[in-house]
VEXZAZA-380002 format. One line per 2 residues: number of its first residue (from 1); for each residue y, z, x of N, C-alpha, C. Coordinates in steps of 0.1 Angstrom, whole numbers. Example, Ala and Ser with C-alpha at 12.3 -4.5 7.8 and 13.67 -1.06 7.14 Angstrom:
VEXZAZA-380002
1) -57/78/132/-45/78/123/-33/78/132 | -22/71/128/-11/71/137/0/79/129 .
END
This chain:
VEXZAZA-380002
1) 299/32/-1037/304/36/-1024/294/45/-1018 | 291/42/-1005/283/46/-997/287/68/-998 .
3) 278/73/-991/280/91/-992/290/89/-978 | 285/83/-968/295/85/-958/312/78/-962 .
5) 312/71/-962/327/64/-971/333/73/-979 | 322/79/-990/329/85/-1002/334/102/-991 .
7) 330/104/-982/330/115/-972/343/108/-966 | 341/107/-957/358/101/-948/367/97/-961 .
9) 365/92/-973/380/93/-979/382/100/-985 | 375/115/-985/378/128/-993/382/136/-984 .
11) 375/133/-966/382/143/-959/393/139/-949 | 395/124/-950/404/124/-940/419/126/-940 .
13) 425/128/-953/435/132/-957/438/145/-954 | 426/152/-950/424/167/-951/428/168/-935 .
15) 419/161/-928/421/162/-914/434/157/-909 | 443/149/-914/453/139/-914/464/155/-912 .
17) 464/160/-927/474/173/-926/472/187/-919 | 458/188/-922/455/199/-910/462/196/-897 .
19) 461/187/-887/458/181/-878/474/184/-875 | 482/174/-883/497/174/-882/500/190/-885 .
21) 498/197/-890/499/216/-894/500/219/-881 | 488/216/-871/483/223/-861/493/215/-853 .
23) 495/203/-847/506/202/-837/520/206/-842 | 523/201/-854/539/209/-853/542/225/-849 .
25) 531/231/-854/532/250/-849/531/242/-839 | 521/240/-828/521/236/-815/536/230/-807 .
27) 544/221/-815/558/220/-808/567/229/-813 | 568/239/-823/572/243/-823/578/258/-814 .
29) 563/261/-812/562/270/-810/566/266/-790 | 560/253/-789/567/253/-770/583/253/-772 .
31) 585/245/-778/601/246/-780/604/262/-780 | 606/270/-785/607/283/-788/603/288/-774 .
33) 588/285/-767/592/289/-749/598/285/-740 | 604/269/-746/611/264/-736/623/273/-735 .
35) 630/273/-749/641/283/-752/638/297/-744 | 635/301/-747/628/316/-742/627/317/-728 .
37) 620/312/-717/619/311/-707/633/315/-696 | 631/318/-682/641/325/-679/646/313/-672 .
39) 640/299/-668/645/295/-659/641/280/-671 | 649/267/-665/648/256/-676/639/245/-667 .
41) 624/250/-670/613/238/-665/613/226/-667 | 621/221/-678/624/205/-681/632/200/-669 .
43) 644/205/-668/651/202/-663/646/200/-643 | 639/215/-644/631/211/-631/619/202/-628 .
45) 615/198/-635/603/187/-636/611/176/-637 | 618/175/-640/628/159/-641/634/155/-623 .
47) 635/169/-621/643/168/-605/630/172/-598 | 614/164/-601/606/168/-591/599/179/-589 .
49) 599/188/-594/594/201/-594/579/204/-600 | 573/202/-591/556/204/-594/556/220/-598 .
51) 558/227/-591/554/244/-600/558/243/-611 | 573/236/-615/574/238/-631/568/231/-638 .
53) 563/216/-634/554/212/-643/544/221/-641 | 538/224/-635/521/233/-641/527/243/-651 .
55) 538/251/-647/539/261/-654/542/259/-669 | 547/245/-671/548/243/-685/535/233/-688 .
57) 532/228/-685/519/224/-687/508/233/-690 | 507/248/-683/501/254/-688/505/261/-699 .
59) 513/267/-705/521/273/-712/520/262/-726 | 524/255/-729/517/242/-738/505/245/-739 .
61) 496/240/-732/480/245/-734/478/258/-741 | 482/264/-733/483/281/-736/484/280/-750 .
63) 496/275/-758/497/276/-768/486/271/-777 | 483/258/-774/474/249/-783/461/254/-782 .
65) 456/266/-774/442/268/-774/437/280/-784 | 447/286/-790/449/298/-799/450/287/-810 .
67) 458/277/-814/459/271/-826/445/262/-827 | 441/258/-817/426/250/-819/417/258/-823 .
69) 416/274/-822/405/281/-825/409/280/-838 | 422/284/-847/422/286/-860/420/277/-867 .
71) 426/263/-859/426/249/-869/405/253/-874 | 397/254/-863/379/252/-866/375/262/-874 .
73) 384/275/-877/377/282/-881/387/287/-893 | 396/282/-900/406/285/-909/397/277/-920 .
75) 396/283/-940/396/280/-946/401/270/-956 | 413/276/-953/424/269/-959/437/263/-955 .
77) 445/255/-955/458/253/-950/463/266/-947 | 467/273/-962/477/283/-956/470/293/-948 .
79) 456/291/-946/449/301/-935/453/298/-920 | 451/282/-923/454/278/-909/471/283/-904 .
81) 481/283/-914/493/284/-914/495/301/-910 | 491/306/-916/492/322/-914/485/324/-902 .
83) 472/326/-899/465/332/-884/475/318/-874 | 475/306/-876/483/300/-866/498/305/-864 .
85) 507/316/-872/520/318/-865/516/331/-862 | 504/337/-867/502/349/-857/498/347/-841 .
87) 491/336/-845/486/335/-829/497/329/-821 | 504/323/-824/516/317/-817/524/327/-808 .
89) 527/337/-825/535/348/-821/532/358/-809 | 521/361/-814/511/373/-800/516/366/-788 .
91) 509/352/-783/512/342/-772/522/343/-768 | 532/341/-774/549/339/-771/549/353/-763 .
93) 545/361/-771/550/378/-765/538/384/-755 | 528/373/-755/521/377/-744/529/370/-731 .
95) 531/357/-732/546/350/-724/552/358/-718 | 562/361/-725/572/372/-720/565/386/-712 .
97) 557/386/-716/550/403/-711/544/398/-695 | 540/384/-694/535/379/-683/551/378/-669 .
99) 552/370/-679/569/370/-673/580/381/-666 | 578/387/-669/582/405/-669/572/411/-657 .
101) 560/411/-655/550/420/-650/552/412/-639 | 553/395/-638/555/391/-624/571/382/-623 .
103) 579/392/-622/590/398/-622/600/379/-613 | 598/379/-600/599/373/-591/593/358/-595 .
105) 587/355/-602/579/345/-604/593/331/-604 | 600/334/-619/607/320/-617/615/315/-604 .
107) 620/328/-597/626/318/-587/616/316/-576 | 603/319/-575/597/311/-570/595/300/-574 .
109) 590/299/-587/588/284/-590/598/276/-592 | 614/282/-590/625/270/-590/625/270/-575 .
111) 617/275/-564/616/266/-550/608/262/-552 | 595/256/-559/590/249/-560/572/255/-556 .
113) 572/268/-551/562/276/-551/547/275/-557 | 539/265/-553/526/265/-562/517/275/-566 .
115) 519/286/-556/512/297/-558/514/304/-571 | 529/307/-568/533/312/-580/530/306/-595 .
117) 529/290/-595/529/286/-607/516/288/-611 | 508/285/-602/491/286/-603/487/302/-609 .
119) 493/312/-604/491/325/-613/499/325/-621 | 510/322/-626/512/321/-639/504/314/-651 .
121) 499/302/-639/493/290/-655/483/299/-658 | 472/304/-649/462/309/-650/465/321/-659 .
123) 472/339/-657/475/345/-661/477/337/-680 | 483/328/-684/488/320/-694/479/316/-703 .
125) 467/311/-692/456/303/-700/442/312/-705 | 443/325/-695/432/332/-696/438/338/-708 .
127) 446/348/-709/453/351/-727/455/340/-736 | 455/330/-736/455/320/-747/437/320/-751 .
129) 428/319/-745/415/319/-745/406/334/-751 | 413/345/-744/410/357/-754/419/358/-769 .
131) 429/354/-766/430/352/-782/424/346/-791 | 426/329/-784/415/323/-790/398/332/-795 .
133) 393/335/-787/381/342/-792/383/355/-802 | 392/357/-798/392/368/-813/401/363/-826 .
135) 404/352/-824/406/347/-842/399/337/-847 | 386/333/-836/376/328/-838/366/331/-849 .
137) 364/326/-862/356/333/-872/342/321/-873 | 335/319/-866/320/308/-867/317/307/-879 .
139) 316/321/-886/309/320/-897/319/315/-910 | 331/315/-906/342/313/-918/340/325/-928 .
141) 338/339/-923/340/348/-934/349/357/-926 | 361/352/-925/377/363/-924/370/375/-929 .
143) 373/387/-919/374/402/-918/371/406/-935 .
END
């Protein structure tokens, strides 16, 4: 058997559970903002509501861009599992702390307000990206 062959069927089982690791924290953890959230963006995206879809669209993202850094730069499963529910967690409570500071925001975006949703996603996605970079390890030698 070829090095490339004998390579994909030694790592792709690896990639297969990593991979599934990293989206279940990833629905888990939106479920948990869906929950959380002051106002129910499913329910307003179903009745049409463009602000709430960005705002959960970004918020999703948000999430998955902290777990993509750890999925590239985790050693191990349970590395990936541990720095991924820290980073989750931070997120979530950076969520809420965003949520809080622009006070007024959901019931703009339950009139359907783009402005509002546009600083939210943004505010959302810029903290998902510095987290990202700080549990970013290139070299794979954790602290």
């Amino acid at each position: 058997m070829g090095g490339e062959i004998g390579a994909f069927v030694e790592g792709f089982p690896r990639f297969m559970i990593w991979s599934a690791s990293a989206g279940a924290m990833v629905i888990a953890a939106s479920t948990i903002y869906v929950l959380l959230t002051p106002w129910k963006e499913l329910a307003l995206v179903k009745e049409g509501n463009a602000s709430a879809g960005v705002a959960l669209a970004s918020a999703v993202g948000g999430l998955a861009i902290p777990i993509a850094s750890t999925l590239a730069s985790s050693i191990s499963l349970f590395d990936l599992l541990i720095w991924g529910a820290i980073a989750l967690i931070l997120q979530l409570m950076v969520y809420r702390l965003v949520d809080l500071l622009l006070g007024d925001v959901p019931a703009r975006i339950e009139k359907d307000e783009m402005g509002a949703a546009i600083v939210l996603a943004g505010t959302k996605l810029s903290s998902a990206m510095i987290l990202a970079a700080g549990l970013w390890d290139p070299v794979l030698q954790r602290f």
